[in-house]
Backbone as JSON, one array per atom type, in Angstrom:
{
  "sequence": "XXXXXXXXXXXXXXXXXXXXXXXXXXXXXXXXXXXXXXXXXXXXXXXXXXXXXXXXXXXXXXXXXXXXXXXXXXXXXXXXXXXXXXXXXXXXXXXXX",
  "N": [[6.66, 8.07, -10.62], [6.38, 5.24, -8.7], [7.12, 1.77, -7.61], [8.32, 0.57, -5.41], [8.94, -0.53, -2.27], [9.81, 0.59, 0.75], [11.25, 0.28, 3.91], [11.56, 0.88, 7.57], [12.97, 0.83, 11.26], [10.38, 1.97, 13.76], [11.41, 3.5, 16.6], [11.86, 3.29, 19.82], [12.21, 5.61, 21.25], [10.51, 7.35, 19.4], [12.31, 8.58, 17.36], [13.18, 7.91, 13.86], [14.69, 4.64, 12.12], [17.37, 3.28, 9.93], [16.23, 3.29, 6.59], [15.38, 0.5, 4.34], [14.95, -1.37, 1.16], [12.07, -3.35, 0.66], [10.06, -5.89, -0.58], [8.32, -5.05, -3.91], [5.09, -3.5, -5.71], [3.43, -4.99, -7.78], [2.51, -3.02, -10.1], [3.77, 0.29, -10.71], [2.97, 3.3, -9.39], [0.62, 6.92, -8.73], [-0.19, 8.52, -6.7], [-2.12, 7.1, -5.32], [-3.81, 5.41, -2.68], [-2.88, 3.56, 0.56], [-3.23, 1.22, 3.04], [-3.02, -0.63, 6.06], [-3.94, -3.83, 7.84], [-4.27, -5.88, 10.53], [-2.06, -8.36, 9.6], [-0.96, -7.39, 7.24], [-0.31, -5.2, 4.34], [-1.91, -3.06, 2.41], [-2.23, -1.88, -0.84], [-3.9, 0.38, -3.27], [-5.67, 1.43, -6.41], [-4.88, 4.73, -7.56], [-2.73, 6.24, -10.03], [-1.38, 5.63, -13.05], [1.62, 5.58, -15.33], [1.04, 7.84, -17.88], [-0.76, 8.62, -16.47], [-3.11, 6.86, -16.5], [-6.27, 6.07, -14.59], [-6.29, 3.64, -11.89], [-7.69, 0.73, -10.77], [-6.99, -1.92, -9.49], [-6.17, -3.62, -6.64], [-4.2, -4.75, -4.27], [-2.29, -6.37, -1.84], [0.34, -7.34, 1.19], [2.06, -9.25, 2.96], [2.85, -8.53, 6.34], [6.44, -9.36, 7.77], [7.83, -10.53, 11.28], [9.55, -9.26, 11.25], [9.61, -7.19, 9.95], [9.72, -6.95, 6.67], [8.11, -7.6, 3.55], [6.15, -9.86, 2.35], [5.78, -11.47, -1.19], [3.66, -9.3, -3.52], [0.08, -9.67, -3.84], [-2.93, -9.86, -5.78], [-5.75, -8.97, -5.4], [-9.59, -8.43, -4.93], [-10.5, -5.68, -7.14], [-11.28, -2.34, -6.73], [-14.48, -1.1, -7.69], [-14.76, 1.09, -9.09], [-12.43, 2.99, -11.05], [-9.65, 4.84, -9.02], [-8.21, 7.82, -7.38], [-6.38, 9.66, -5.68], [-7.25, 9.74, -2.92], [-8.64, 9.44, 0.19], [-7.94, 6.44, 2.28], [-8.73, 4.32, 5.24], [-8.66, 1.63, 7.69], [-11.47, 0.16, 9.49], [-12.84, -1.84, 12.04], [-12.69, -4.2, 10.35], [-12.97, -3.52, 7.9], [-12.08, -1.91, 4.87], [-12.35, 1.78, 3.89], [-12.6, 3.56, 1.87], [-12.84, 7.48, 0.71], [-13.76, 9.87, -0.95]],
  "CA": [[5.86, 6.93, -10.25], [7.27, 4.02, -8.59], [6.46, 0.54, -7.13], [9.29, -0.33, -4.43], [8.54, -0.17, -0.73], [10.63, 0.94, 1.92], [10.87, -0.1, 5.57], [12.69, 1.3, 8.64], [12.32, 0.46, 12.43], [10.14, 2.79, 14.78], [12.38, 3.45, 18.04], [11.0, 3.72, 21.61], [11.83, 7.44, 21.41], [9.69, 8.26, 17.96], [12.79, 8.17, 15.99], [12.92, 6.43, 12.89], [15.74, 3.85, 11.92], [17.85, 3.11, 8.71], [15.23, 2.8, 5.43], [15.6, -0.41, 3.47], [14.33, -1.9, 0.76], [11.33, -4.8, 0.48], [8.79, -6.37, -1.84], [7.84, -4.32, -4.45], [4.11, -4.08, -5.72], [2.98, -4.74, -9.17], [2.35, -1.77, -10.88], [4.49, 2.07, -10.56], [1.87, 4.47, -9.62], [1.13, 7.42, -7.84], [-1.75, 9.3, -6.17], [-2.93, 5.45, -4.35], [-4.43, 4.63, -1.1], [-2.55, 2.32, 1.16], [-3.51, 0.93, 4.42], [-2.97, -1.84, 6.95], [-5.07, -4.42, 8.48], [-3.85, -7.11, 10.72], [-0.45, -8.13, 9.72], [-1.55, -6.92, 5.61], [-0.25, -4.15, 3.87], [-2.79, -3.18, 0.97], [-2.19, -0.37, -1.79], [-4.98, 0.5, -4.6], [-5.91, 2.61, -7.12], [-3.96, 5.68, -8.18], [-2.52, 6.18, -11.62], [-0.09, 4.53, -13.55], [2.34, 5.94, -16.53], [0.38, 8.47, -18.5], [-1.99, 9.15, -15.72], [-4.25, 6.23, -16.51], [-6.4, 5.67, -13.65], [-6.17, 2.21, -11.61], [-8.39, 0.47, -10.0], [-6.5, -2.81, -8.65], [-6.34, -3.65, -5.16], [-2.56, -5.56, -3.72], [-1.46, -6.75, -0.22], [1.57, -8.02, 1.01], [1.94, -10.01, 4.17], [4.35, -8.1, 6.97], [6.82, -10.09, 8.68], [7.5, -9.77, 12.48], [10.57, -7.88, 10.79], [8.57, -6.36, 8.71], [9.71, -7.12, 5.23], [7.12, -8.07, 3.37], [5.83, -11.22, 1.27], [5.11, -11.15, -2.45], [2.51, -8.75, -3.91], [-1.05, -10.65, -4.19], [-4.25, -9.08, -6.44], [-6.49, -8.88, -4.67], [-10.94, -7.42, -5.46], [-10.53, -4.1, -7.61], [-12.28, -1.4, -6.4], [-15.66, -1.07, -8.22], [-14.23, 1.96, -10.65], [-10.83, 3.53, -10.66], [-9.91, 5.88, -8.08], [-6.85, 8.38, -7.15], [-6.05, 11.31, -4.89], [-8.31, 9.44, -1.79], [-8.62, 8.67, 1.61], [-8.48, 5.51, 2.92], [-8.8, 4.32, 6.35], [-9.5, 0.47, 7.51], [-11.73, 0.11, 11.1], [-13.97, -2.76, 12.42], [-12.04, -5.11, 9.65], [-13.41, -2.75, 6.59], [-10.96, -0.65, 4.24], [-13.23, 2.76, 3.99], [-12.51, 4.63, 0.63], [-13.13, 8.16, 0.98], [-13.09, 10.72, -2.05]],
  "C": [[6.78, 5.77, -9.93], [6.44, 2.86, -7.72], [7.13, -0.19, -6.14], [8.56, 0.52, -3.04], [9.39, -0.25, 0.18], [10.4, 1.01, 3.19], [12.11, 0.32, 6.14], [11.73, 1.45, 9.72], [11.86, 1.92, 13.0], [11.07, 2.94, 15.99], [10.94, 3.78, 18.79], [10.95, 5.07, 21.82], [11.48, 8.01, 20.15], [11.07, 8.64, 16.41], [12.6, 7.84, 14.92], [14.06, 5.82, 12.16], [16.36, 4.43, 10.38], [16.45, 2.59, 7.8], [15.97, 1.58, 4.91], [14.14, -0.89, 2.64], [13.48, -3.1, 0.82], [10.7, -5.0, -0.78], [8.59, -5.48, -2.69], [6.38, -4.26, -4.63], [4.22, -4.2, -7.26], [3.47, -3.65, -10.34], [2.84, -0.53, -10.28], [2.95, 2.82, -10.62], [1.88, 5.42, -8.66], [-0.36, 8.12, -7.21], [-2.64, 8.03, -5.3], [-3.23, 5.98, -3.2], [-3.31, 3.8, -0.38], [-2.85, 2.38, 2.68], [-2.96, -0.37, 5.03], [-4.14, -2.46, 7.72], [-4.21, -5.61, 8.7], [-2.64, -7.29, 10.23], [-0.65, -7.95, 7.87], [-0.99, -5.34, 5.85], [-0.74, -4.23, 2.41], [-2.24, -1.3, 0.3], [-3.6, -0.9, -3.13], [-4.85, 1.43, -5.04], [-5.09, 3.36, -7.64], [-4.01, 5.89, -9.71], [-1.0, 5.95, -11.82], [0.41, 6.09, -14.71], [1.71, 6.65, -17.35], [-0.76, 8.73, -18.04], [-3.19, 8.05, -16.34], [-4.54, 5.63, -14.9], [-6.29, 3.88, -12.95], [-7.42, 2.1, -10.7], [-8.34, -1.37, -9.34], [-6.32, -2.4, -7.28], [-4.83, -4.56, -4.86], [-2.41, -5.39, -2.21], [-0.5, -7.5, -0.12], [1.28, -8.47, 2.52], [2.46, -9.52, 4.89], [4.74, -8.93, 7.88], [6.8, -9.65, 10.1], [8.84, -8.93, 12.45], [10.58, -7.26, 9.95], [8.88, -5.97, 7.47], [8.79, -8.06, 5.08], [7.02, -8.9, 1.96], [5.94, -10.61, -0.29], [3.84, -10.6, -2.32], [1.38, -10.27, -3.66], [-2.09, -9.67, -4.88], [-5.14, -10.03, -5.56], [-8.33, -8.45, -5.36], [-10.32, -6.34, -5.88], [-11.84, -3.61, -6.77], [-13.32, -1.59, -7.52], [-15.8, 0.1, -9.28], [-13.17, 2.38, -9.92], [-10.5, 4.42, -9.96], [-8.7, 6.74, -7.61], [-7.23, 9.23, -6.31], [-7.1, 10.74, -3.51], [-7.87, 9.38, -0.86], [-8.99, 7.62, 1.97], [-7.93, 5.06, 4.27], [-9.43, 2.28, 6.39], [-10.1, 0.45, 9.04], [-12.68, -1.19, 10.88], [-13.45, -3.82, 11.32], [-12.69, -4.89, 8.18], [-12.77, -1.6, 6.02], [-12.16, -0.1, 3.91], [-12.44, 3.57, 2.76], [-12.84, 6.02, 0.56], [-12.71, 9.22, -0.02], [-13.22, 10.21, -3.69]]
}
């Protein structure tokens, strides 16, 4: 379980660059959700350290060099949730599972 986030550039030919480190989030967990919306990167849910489920919500801001801001808490989900699908369209993260 871990909580650091790693960024590396797309190329023009599908490549993908050198990884580096950014922001971390909160809480080490594993089995989450994460999506994007707009210049937001959100993670939820999962499970933490002895498999307790989560049900926090976190976004980070992405730059236009896409390291990203401090964590923020954000709405929890409505009960705790792991192993899902999520998807965001029409400006609504979609939970699935």
């Amino acid at each position: 379980m871990l909580n650091d986030v790693q960024l590396a550039p797309v190329n023009a030919d599908g490549t993908v660059g050198t990884w580096t480190a950014t922001s971390a989030f909160a809480t080490a967990r594993s089995y989450h959700g994460a999506w994007t919306s707009g210049a937001h990167l959100y993670v939820a849910g999962g499970k933490q350290i002895g498999f307790t489920p989560l049900a926090d919500v976190q976004y980070a801001t992405v730059s236009a060099e896409g390291t990203l801001s401090a964590w923020v808490t954000t709405a929890a989900l409505p009960a705790a949730r792991c192993m899902m699908g999520v998807a965001e369209a029409r400006g609504f993260a979609h939970f699935v599972g």
